[in-house]
C-alpha positions as CSV (number, residue, x, y, z in Angstrom):
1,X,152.0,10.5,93.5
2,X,151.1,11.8,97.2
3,X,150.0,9.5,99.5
4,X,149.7,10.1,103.5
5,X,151.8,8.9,105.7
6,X,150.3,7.5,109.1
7,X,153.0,7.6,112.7
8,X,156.0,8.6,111.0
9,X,158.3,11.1,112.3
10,X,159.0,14.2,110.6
11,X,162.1,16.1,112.0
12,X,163.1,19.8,111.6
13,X,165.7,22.2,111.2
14,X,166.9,23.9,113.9
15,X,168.6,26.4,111.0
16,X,172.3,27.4,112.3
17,X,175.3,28.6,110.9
18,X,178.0,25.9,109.8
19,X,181.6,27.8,110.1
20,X,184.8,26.0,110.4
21,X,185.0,24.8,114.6
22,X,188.2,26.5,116.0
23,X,189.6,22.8,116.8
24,X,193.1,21.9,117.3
25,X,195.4,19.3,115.3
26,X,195.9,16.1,116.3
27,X,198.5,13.6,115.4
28,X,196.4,10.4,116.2
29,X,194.8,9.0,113.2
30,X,191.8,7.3,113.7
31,X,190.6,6.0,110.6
32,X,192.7,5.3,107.4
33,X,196.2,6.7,108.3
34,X,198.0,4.3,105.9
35,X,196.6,6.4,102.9
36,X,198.5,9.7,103.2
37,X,195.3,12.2,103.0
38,X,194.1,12.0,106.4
39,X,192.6,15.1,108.4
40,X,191.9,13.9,112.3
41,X,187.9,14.5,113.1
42,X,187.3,17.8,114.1
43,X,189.9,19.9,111.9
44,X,187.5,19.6,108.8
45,X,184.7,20.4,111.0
46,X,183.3,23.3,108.5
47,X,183.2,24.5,105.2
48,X,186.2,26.5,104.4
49,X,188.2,29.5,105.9
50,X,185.8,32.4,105.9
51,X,183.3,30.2,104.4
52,X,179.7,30.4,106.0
53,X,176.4,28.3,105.2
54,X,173.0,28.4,106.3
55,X,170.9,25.4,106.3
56,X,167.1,26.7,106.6
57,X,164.6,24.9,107.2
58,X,161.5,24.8,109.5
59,X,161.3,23.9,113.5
60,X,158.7,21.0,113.6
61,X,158.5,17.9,115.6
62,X,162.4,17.9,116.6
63,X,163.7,20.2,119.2
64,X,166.7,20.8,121.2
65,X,165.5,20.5,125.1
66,X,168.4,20.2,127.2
67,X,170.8,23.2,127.7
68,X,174.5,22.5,126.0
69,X,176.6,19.9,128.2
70,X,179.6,21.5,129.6
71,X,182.1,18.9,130.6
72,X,184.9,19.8,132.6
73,X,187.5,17.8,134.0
74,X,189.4,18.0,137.4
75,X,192.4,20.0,135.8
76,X,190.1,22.0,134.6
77,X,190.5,21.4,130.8
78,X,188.0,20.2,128.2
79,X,187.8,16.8,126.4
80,X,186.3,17.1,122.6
81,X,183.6,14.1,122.0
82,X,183.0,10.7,120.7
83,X,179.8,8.4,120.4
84,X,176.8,8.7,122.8
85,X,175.1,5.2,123.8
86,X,171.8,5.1,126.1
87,X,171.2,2.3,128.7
88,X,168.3,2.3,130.9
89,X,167.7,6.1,131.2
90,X,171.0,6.9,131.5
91,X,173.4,7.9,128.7
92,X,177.1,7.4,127.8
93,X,179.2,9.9,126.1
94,X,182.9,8.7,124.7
95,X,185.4,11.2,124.7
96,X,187.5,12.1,122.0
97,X,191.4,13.9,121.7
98,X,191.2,17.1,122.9
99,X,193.9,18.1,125.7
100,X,195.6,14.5,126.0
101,X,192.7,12.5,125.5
102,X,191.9,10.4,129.0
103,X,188.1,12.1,128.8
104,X,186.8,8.5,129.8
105,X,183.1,7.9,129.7
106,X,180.6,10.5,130.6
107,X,177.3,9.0,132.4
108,X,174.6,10.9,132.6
109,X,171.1,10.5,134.3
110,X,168.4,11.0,131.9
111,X,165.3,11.2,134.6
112,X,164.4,14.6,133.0
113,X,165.7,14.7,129.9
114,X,165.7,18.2,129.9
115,X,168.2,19.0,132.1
116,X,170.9,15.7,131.9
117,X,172.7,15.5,135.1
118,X,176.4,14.1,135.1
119,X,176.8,11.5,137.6
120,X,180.0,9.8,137.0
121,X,182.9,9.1,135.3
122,X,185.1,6.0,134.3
123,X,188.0,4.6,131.8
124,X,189.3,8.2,132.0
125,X,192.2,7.3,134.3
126,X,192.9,3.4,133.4
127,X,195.5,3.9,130.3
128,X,197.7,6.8,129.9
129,X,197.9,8.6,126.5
130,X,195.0,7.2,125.6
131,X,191.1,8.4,124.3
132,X,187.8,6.3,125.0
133,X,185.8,7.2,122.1
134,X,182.9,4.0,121.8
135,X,181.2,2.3,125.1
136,X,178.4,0.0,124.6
137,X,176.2,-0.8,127.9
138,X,174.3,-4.1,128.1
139,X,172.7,-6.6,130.3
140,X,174.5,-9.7,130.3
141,X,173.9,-12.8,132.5
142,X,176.8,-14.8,132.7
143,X,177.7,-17.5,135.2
144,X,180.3,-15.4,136.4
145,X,178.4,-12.0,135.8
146,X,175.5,-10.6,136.3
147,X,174.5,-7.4,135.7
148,X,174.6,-4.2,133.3
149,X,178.4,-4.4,131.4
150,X,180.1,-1.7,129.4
151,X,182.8,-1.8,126.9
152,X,184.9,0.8,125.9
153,X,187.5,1.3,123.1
154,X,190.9,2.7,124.2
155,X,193.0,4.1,121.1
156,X,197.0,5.2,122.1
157,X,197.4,8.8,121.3
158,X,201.0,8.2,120.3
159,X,201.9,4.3,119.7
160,X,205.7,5.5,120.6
161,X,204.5,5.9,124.4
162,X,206.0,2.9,126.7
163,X,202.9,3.3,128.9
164,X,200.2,3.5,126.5
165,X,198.1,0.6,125.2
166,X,195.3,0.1,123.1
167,X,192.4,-2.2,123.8
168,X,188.9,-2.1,125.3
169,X,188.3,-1.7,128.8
170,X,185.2,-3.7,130.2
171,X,183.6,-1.9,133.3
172,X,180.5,-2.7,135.5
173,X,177.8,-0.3,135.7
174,X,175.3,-2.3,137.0
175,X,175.5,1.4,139.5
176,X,176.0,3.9,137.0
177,X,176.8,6.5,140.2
178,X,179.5,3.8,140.9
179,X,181.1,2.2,137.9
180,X,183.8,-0.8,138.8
181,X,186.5,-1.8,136.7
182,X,186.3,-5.3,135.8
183,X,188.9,-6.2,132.9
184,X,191.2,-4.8,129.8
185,X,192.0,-6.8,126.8
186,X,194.5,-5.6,125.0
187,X,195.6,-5.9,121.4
188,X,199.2,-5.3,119.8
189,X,200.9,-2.4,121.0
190,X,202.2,-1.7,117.3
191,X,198.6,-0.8,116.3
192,X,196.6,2.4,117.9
193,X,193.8,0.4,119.7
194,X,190.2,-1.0,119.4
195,X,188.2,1.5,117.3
196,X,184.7,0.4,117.4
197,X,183.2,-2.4,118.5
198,X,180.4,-4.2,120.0
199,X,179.1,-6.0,122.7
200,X,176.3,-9.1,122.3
201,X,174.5,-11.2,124.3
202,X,173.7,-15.4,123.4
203,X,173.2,-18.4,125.1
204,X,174.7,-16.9,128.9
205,X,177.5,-16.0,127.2
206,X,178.8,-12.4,126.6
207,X,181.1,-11.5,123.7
208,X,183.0,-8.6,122.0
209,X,183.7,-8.2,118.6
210,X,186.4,-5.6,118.4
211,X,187.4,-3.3,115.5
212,X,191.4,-3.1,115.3
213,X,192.4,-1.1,112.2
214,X,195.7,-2.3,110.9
215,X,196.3,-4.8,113.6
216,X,197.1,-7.1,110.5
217,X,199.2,-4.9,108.9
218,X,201.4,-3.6,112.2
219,X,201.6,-7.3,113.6
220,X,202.4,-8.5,110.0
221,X,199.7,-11.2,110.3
222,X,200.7,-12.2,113.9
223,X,196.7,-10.4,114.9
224,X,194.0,-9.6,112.8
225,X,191.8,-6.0,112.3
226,X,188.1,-8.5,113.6
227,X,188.5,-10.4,116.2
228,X,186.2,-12.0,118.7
229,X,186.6,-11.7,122.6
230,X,184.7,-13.6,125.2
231,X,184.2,-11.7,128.0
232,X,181.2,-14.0,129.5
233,X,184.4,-13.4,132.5
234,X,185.0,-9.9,132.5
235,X,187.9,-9.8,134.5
236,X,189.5,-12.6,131.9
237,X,188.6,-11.7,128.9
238,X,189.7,-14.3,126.1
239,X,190.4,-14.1,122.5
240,X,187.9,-16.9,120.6
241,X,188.5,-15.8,116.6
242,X,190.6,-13.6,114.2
243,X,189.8,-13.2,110.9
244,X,192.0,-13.4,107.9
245,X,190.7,-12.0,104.7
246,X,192.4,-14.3,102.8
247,X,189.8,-16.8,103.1
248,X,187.8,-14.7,100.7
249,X,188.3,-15.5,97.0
250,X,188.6,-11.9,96.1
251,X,191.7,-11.2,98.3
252,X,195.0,-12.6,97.3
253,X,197.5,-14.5,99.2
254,X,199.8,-11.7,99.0
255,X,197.3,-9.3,101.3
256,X,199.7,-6.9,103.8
257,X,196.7,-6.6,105.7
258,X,195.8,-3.4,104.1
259,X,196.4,-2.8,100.3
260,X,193.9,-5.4,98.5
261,X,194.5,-5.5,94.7
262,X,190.6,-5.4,94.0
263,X,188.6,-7.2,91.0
264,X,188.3,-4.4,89.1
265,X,192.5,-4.2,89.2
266,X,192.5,-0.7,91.6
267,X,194.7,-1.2,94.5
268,X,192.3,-0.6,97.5
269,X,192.2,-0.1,101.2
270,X,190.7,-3.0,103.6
271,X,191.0,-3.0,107.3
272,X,188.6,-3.1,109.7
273,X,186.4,0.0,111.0
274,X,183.4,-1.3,113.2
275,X,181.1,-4.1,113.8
276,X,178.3,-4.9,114.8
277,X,175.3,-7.5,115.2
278,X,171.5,-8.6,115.0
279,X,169.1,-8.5,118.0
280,X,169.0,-12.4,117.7
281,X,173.4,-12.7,118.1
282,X,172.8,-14.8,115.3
283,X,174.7,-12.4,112.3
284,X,177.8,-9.8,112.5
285,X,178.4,-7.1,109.9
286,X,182.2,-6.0,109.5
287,X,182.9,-2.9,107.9
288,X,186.1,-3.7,106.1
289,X,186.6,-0.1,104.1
290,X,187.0,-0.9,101.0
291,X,186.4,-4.5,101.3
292,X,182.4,-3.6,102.2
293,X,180.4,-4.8,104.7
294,X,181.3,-8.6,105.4
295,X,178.7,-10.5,107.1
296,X,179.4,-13.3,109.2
297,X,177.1,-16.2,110.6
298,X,178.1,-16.5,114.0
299,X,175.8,-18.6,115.9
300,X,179.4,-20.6,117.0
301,X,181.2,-17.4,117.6
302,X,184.4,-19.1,117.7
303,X,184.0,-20.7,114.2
304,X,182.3,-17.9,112.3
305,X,181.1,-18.8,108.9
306,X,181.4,-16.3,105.7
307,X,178.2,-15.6,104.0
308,X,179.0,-12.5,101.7
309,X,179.7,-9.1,101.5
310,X,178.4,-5.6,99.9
311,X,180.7,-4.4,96.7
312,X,180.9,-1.1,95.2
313,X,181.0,-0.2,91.2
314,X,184.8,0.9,90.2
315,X,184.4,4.5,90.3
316,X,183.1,4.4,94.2
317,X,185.7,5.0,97.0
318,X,184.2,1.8,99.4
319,X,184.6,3.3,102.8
320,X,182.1,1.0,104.3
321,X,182.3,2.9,107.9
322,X,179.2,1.4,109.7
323,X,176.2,-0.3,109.5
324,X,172.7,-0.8,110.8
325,X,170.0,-3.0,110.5
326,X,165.7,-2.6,109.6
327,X,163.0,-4.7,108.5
328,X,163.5,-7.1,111.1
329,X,167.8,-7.3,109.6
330,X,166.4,-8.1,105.9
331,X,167.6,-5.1,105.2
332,X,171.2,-3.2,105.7
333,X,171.9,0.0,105.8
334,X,176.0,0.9,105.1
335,X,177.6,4.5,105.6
336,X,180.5,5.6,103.7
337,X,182.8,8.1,105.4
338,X,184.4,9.7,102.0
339,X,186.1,12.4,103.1
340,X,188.4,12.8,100.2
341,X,185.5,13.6,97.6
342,X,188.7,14.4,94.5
343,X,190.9,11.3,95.1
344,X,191.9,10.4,91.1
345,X,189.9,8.0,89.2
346,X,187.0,8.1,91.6
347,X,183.3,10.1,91.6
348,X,183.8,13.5,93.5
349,X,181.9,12.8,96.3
350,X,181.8,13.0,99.9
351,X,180.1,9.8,101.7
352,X,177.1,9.0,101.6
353,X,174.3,6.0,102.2
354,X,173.3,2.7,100.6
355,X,170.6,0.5,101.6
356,X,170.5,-3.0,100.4
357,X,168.1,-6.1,100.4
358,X,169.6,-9.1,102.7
359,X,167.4,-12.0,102.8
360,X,169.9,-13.7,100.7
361,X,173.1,-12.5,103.1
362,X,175.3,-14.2,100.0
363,X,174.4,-11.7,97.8
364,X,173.3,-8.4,99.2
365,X,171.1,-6.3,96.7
366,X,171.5,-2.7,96.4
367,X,168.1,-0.8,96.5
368,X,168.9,2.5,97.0
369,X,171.0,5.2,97.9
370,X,170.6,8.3,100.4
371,X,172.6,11.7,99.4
372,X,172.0,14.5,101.6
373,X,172.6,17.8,99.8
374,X,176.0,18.5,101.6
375,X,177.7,15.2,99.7
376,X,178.4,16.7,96.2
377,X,179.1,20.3,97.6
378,X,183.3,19.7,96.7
379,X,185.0,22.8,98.6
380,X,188.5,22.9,99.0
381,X,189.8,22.3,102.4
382,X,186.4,20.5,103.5
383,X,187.1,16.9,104.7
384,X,185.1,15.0,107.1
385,X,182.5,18.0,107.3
386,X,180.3,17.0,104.7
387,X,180.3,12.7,104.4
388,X,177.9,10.9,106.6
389,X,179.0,9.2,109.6
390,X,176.7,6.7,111.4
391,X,173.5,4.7,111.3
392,X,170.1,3.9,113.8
393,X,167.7,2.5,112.9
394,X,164.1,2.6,114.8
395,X,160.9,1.5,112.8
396,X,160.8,2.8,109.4
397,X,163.3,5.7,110.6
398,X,167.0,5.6,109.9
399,X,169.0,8.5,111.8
400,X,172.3,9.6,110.5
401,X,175.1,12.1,112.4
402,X,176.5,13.4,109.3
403,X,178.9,15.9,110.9
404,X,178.5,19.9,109.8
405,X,174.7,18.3,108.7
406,X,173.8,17.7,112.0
407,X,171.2,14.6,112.6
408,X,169.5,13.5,109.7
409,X,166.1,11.8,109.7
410,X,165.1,9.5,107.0
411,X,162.1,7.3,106.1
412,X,162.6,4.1,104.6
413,X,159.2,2.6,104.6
414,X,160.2,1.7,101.0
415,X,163.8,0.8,101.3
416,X,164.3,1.4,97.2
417,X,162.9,5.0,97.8
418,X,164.4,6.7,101.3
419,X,163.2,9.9,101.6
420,X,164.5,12.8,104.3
421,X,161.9,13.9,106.4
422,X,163.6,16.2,109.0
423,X,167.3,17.2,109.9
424,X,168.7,19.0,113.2
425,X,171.8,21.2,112.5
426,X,172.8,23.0,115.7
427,X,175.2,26.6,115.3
428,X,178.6,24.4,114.3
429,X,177.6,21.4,113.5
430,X,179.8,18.7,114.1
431,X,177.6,15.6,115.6
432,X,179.5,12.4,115.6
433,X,176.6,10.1,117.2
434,X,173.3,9.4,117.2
435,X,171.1,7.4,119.4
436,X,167.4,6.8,120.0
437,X,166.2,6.3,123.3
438,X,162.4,6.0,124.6
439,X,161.1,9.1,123.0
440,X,163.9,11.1,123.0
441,X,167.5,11.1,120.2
442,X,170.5,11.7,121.8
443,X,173.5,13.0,119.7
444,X,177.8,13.8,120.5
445,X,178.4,16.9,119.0
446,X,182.7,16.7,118.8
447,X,183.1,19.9,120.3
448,X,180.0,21.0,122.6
449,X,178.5,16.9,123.4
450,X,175.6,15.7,124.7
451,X,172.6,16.7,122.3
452,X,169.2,15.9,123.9
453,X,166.2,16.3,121.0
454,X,162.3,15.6,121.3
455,X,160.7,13.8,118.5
456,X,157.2,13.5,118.2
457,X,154.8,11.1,115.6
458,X,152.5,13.3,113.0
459,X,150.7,12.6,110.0
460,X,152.7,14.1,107.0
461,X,152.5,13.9,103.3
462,X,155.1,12.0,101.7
463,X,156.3,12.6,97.9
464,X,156.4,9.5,96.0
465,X,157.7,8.6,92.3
């Protein structure tokens, strides 16, 4: 059945070729290192050695405005790219491990998005050996802070360095021409750092929830992979929870803090990859790998309270990498970042999405799922290329950075029924964010950053089953 669509967005393809990104090797690992298979971000940035694919499609309704962002540092040398975040016109690009790392965050001013002007720089300097790939910006009223606060994720390059440390660094940039260091929480030196994480706002009080994969494992116990920081003193930022997923009748007492002898009896990984929480501070979602997304009441963020968790059916590698939230947080959106689409008894796949009913947050419902046509395309050599990455949600309109597939654009006015209604795939793809901002997307593309992208509301038909 076709039915019209009122005010949704349809996106486009800019068509480009996807060829494998000349990008170094790195020996930081940044997401499950304790499994043996793992190819940093970046080196699997294409499809193959002399392998070449064109995505076509047609330019409508989404274009590239702003020329590509050239950042350069004082030495001269170039930073590859993390997340973007956008905060009152201005926006905030992480950097990622390219020549040493120590890329900080990028601001830049957004008054014409056209032509993005970089106007400072900060957490680039703070921690040696170390990269800053996630900052989130908000306006937080504390009593002893007032103002706009960022946090940024610092992950050691090489835990072996004596003067490295991982952590988040908490800045204020109340003046984004004049960012001021505020405070560093640190977590265990045996561990690479804070890897996502998230900043909320409740009650004048400001707290992090940080993502510290294989704190648990490192520390033997001794810290945990989630834990919950109050920073409503940003120079003093404090510890408040950990949590031990051995409260959780599915993981046994015997948990190392990564391999979790599942219910259906395959020995899986579960550590922590990101957080992140409602509009209202009220819930947090955990993705724990393959553990799923955990959700948390945390209205006392110092005692929070288990309410349940997504699973997966025994031939799915979990991979719960991030969430999002729509329908007013009713409904959850979960990516999976497969990048090993042949690992033994499992579907050969790379990641893709799920969307699930949460009204009942003790027993999420899966509705649908999202598979862009990169996810069953097995090539050999081809890691994080092809799997999704991570999730916004605005309206009825999730956007997805899906690597080589550039910024994906899907409707789910009917949650059971998503449907792709535009995609952006610039010449070597490799976006890592995505970020909606007034009437603009912002996407970090690993090797080139800052994407600026127009979007525009049309009428468009919309297939239906």
């Amino acid at each position: 059945m076709k039915r019209t669509k009122k005010s949704i967005l349809l996106g486009a393809v800019l068509s480009g070729v996807l060829a494998l990104s000349s990008v170094p090797s790195y020996s930081v690992m940044a997401h499950d290192e304790l499994a043996g298979d793992l190819m940093e971000k970046g080196e699997g940035a294409g499809f193959g050695k002399n392998t070449t694919r064109i995505l076509e499609g047609t330019l409508k309704n989404l274009n590239e405005i702003a020329p590509e962002m050239k950042v350069v540092r004082e030495d001269g040398k170039q930073n590859s790219f993390g997340d973007v975040y956008a905060h009152k016109g201005f926006a905030y690009v992480g950097t990622h491990v390219q020549n040493g790392g120590n890329g900080g965050v990028r601001v830049f001013d957004l008054k014409d998005p056209s032509k993005p002007k970089e106007i400072s720089v900060f957490a680039n300097n703070d921690v040696p050996g170390t990269w800053q790939e996630k900052v989130i910006v908000k306006s937080v009223k504390t009593q002893n802070f007032k103002g706009d606060l960022a946090v940024v994720s610092v992950q050691q390059l090489d835990r072996k360095n004596p003067n490295s440390q991982g952590g988040f660094l908490i800045y204020d940039v109340t003046n984004p021409y004049k960012p001021k260091k505020l405070g560093f929480w640190k977590v265990t030196k045996q561990t690479n750092g804070t890897h996502e994480l998230y900043l909320t706002v409740k009650e004048n009080r400001a707290f992090v929830l940080a993502a510290n994969p294989y704190a648990d494992y490192y520390s033997h116990g001794e810290e945990k992979d989630f834990q919950i920081v109050d920073v409503s003193n940003p120079t003093n930022p404090t510890t408040i929870y950990q949590f031990d997923p051995r409260i959780l009748p599915e993981v046994p007492e015997d948990f190392d803090g990564y391999n979790w002898k599942s219910p259906d009896s395959k020995t899986r990984p579960a550590f922590n990859h990101s957080t992140m929480v409602d509009e209202k501070g009220k819930y947090a979602y955990v993705s724990m790998w393959d553990l799923g997304t955990v959700i948390f009441d945390i209205s006392n963020p110092a005692k929070p309270i288990y309410k349940g968790r997504t699973t997966f059916a025994s031939d799915q590698q979990g991979s719960a990498h991030s969430a999002a939230l729509a329908k007013g947080g009713t409904v959850l959106i979960e990516t999976r970042e497969v990048y090993n689409p042949t690992k033994a008894t499992y579907e050969q796949s790379y990641g893709y999405t799920r969307i699930f009913d949460i009204k009942d947050k003790k027993n999420p419902k899966l509705l649908s799922e999202y598979k862009s046509e990169l996810v069953d395309d097995i090539q050999d050599g081809v890691t994080f290329a092809n799997t999704v990455h991570d999730p916004k949600v605005v309206g009825n309109t999730l956007y997805l950075s899906h690597y080589a597939g550039g910024v994906r654009a899907v409707d789910i006015s009917r949650p059971s029924n998503p449907v792709e209604v535009g995609k952006y795939v610039p010449l070597n793809s490799d976006i890592w964010g995505v970020f909606v901002d007034r009437n603009y997307i912002l996407a970090s593309d690993i090797g080139s950053g800052l994407k600026v992208l127009t979007k525009k509301h049309v009428d468009h038909d919309r297939d239906d089953d």
